[in-house]
Structure formats: structure tokens, C-alpha cells
C-alpha positions in Angstrom: -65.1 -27.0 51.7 -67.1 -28.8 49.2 -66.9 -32.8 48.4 -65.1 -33.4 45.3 -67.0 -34.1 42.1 -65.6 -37.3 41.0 -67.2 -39.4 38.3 -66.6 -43.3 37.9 -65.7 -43.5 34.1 -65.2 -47.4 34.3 -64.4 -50.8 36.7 -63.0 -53.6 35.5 -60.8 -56.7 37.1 -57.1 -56.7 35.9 -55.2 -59.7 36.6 -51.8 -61.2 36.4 -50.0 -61.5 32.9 -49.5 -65.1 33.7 -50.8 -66.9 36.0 -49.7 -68.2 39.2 -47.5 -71.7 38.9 -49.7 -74.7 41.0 -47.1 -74.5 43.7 -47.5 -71.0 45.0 -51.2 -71.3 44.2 -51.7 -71.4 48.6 -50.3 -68.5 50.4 -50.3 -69.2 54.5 -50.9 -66.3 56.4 -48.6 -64.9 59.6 -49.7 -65.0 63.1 -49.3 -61.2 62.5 -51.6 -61.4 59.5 -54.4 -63.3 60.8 -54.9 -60.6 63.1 -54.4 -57.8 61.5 -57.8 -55.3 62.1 -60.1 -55.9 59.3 -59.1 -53.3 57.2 -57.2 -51.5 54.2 -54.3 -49.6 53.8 -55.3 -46.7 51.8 -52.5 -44.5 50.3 -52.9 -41.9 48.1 -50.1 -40.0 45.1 -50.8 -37.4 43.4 -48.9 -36.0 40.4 -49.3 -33.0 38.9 -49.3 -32.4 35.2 -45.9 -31.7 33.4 -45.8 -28.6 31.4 -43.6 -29.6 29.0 -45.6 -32.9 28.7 -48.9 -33.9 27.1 -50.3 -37.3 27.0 -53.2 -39.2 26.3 -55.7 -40.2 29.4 -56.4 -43.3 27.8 -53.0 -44.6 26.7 -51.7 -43.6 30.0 -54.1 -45.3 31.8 -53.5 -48.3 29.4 -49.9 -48.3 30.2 -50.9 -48.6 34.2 -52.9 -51.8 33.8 -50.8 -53.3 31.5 -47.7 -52.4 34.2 -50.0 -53.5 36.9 -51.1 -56.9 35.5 -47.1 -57.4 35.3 -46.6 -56.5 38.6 -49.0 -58.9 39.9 -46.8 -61.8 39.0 -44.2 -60.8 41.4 -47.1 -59.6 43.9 -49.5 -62.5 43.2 -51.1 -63.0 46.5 -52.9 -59.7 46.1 -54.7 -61.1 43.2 -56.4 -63.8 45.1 -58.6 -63.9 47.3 -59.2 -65.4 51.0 -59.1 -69.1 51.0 -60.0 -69.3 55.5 -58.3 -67.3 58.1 -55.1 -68.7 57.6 -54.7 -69.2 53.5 -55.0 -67.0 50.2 -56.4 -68.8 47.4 -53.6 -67.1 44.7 -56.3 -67.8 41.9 -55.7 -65.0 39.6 -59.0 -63.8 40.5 -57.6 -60.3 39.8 -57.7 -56.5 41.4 -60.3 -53.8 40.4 -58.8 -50.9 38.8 -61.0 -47.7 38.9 -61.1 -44.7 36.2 -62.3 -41.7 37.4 -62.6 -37.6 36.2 -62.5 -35.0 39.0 -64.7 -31.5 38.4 -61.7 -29.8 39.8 -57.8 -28.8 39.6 -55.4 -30.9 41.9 -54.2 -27.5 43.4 -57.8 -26.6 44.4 -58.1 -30.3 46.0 -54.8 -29.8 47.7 -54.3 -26.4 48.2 -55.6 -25.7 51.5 -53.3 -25.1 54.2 -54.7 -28.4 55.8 -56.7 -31.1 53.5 -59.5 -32.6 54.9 -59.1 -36.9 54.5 -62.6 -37.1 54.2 -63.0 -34.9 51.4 -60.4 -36.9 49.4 -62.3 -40.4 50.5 -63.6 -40.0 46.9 -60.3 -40.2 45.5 -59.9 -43.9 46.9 -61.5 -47.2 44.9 -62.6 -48.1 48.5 -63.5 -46.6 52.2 -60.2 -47.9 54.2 -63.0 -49.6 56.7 -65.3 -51.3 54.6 -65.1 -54.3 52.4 -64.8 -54.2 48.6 -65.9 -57.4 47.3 -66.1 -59.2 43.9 -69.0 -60.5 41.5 -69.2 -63.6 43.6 -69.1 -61.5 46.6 -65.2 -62.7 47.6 -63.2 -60.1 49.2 -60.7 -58.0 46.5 -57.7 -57.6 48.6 -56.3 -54.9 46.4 -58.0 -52.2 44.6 -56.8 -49.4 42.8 -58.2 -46.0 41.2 -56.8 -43.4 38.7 -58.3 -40.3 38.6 -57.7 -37.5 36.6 -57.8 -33.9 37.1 -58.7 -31.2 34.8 -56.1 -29.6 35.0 -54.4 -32.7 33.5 -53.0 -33.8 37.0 -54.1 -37.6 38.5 -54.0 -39.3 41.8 -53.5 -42.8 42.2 -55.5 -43.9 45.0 -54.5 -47.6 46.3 -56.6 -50.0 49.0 -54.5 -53.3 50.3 -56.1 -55.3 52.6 -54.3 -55.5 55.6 -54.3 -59.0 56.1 -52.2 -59.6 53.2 -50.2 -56.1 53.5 -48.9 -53.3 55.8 -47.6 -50.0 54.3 -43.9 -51.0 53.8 -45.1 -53.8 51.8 -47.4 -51.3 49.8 -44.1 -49.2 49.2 -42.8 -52.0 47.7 -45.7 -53.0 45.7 -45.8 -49.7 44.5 -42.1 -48.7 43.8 -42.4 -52.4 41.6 -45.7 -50.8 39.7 -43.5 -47.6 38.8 -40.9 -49.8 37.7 -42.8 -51.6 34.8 -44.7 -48.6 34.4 -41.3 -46.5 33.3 -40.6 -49.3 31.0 -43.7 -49.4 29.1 -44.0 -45.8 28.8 -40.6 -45.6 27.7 -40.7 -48.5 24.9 
């Protein structure tokens, strides 16, 4: 089966709505934490299109920053960035969010009997075992990348560092996200 075309349509840094108060600006790391393998969580949703539904790529993709930048209050550690092994600098620094188009349908990404994880690396803002790192060359703990379809579906492709998260933690980051997302798309 063939890699999937994906094209980066933008990159840019979203960060909290408002920013961390001075004294939860030093977040100490767990025993469990500090060794954690060096590594991110990746996790991927996809969602087909709707067909009673249309929307616009760009206002829908406005609608998940602006929910994301909220979400990042509650979850502000994973907009900092490492202080040492045992501290996170919660600086605001802010998590990439990745737009992306796919030369494909979701059902011809998905529809094999069995889906190759490589072939849906692509659909991730990072490789789980490498490092994503800032301007000033600081690790991003969290990175995140829409991408849409052609057939109108997206995924929503989501790297934590694992120092700072596990997948339950994730869950909870991302059942947050959908929260604020509903009530911006709703309002």
C-alpha cells in the first residue's frame, strides 16, 4: 500500500488563553515521570464527514485552537517546556498545532482489513520516538495535527510527551478539548 500524500498547510504555536498564575509556574515531576522512556504518546481519531453537515475547513479548524488554547489553562504544564529532569518550566511557551490536506478519502486510509501504523505516521505532528523541538530548540511536550480528508473527513493526530503524560492522562486532556470545542461550535 502506498504512503499517504499529506501536505503541511501551516505550523504555528498556540498557547494558553491566559497565562499561568506565578505560583503554578514550576511543575515537579514524579519518580514515575522522571523515568518515563524518552518518548510520546501518539494517539490518533478520526471522524468521518457528516452527511447532513457541511462546514468550513478553516472556521473549524479555528474553533480547535481557540478550544485548545482554553484547554491549556486547565492542562498548563503541557504548554511549557522542561525546566531539568525533575521540573517543567509552565511558561506559556505554547503547543504546535499542525494543518494538513490528505490526497485521499479516510475510507481508503482505513479501509483495509488491517492498517498499516506506519503508513498513518504521516498523520501524526511527530514520530512517537523522536523529539519535536521549538525555535530555541526546547522540547514541545505536546503537539497536535489536523488533517483533512477529501472526502471532507479529518484526523486529529496528538503527540504528549511521556514525561509529562501517559494515555489516561491524554483521555482526559482530550475529552476536556471536546468539551470547549462543543461549546464554541455550538455558540
Amino acid at each position: 500500500m502506498a504512503a499517504l500524500k499529506v501536505e503541511i498547510t501551516s505550523t504555528e504555536t498556540v498557547k494558553p488563553s491566559s497565562p499561568t498564575p506565578n505560583h503554578l509556574r514550576t511543575h515537579k515531576l514524579t519518580i514515575l515521570d522522571q523515568t518515563a522512556p524518552p518518548a510520546y504518546v501518539p494517539l490518533c481519531l478520526f471522524f468521518p464527514r457528516r452527511r447532513d453537515s457541511s462546514y468550513d475547513q478553516d472556521s473549524f479548524a479555528e474553533s480547535l485552537k481557540d478550544s485548545l488554547s482554553n484547554t491549556l489553562n486547565v492542562y498548563y504544564p503541557l504548554a511549557g517546556r522542561y525546566r531539568d529532569d525533575f521540573s517543567i518550566d509552565c511558561n506559556d511557551a505554547g503547543v504546535d498545532l499542525v494543518r494538513a490536506r490528505v490526497g485521499c478519502h479516510l475510507s481508503d486510509a482505513l479501509g483495509q482489513e488491517t492498517v498499516d501504523e506506519d503508513r498513518l505516521l504521516p498523520l501524526l505532528p511527530c514520530r512517537p520516538q523522536g523529539r519535536r523541538v521549538d525555535s530555541d530548540g526546547e522540547l514541545v511536550l505536546l503537539a497536535v495535527q489536523v488533517s483533512f480528508f477529501e472526502c471532507g473527513g479529518l484526523s486529529v493526530g496528538v503527540c504528549c510527551w511521556h514525561g509529562v503524560s501517559d494515555a489516561c492522562t491524554l483521555a482526559c486532556f482530550l475529552r476536556t478539548w471536546s468539551g470547549f470545542a462543543m461549546k464554541i461550535m455550538v455558540s
